[in-house]
N, C-alpha and C positions, 0 to 999 in steps of 0.2 A: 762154115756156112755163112755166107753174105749174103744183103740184097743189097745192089746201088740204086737208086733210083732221082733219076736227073728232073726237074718241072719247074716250071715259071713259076713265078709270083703273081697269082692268080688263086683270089681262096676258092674256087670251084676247083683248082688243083688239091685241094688239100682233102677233099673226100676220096678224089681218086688213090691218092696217096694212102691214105688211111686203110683205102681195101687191101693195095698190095703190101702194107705191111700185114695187117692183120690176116692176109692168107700164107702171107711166111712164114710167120710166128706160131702158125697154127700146123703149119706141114713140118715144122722142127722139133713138134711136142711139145710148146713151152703152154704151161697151166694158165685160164682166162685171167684168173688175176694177175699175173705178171703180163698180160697185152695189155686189158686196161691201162696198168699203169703206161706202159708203154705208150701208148695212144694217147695219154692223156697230156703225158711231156711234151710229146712232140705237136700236140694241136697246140699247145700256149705259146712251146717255141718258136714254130714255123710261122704259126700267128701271129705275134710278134715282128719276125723279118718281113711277112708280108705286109703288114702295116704300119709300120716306123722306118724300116731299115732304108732305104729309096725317095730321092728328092727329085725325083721323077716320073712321069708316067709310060716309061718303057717298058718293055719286058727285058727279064731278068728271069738267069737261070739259079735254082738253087740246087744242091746237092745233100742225098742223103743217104745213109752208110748205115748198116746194121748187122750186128757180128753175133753169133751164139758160139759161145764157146765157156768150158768150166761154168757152166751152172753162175753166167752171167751173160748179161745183153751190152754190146759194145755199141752207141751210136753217137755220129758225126754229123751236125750242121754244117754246112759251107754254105757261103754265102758274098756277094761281094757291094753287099751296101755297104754305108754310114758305119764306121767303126764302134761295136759296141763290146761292153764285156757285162754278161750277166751278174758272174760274180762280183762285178763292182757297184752293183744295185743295193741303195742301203735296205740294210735290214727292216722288216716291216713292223711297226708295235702291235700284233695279233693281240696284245691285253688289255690294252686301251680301249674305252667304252667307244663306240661306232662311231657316234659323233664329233668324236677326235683325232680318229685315224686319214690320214689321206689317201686318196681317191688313187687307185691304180698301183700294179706292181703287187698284188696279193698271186699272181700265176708263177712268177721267176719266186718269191718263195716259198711256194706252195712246191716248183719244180726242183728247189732246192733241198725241199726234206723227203723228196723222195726218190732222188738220186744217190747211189752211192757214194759217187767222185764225179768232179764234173771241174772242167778244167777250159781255158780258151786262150787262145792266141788269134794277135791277125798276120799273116804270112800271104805275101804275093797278092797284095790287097784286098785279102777276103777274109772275113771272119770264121773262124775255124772253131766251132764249140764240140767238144766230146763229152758224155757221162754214159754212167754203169749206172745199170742196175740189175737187181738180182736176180735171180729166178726163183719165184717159188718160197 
């Protein structure tokens, strides 16, 4: 069971997106807490490509890929801005009194402790991020 679903870099894109996943995940049985989380990945991810990734103001396609299979969620960012790799975001000092911490990047590791596996590559000039997570 997939959904692909293709849309611009436009954050009014990103609610409509959000329905059609969240009626996917919902017509596949998978339990509210695991869309949540689901939803919530991909609003910092997409978020993200839509406001950093592009040194311009064109439109731009993004792509996004969503797999249920074994009592896990497969999904794939594509995208073909500015090369980025999340996983090479430093780590954030969550222990550090507020005052000391810097400003930004609290979403990719918030995105990072609640992904399974989360993995990226760029290939054919586009940024390719996949991660799991679980069901349930």
């Amino acid at each position: 069971m997939n959904l692909k679903i293709n849309f611009r870099n436009e954050l009014a894109e990103l609610q409509k997106v959000s329905g059609q996943v969240e009626g996917f995940l919902g017509r596949n049985g998978i339990p509210q807490d695991s869309i949540y989380s689901v939803q919530l990945v991909l609003e910092e991810m997409i978020s993200n490509v839509m406001k950093y990734a592009f040194n311009d103001s064109c439109s731009h396609d993004i792509f996004l890929e969503i797999s249920v299979e074994n009592k896990k969620l497969g999904i794939i960012v594509e995208d073909d801005g500015i090369e980025f790799n999340p996983l090479s975001a430093p780590e954030k000092k969550t222990d550090a009194p507020i005052h000391e911490r810097e400003i930004g990047g609290l979403g990719i590791h918030l995105v990072k402790n609640m992904v399974q596996d989360m993995s990226y590559c760029r290939r054919d000039g586009k940024n390719h991020l996949e991660m799991v997570i679980g069901i349930g």
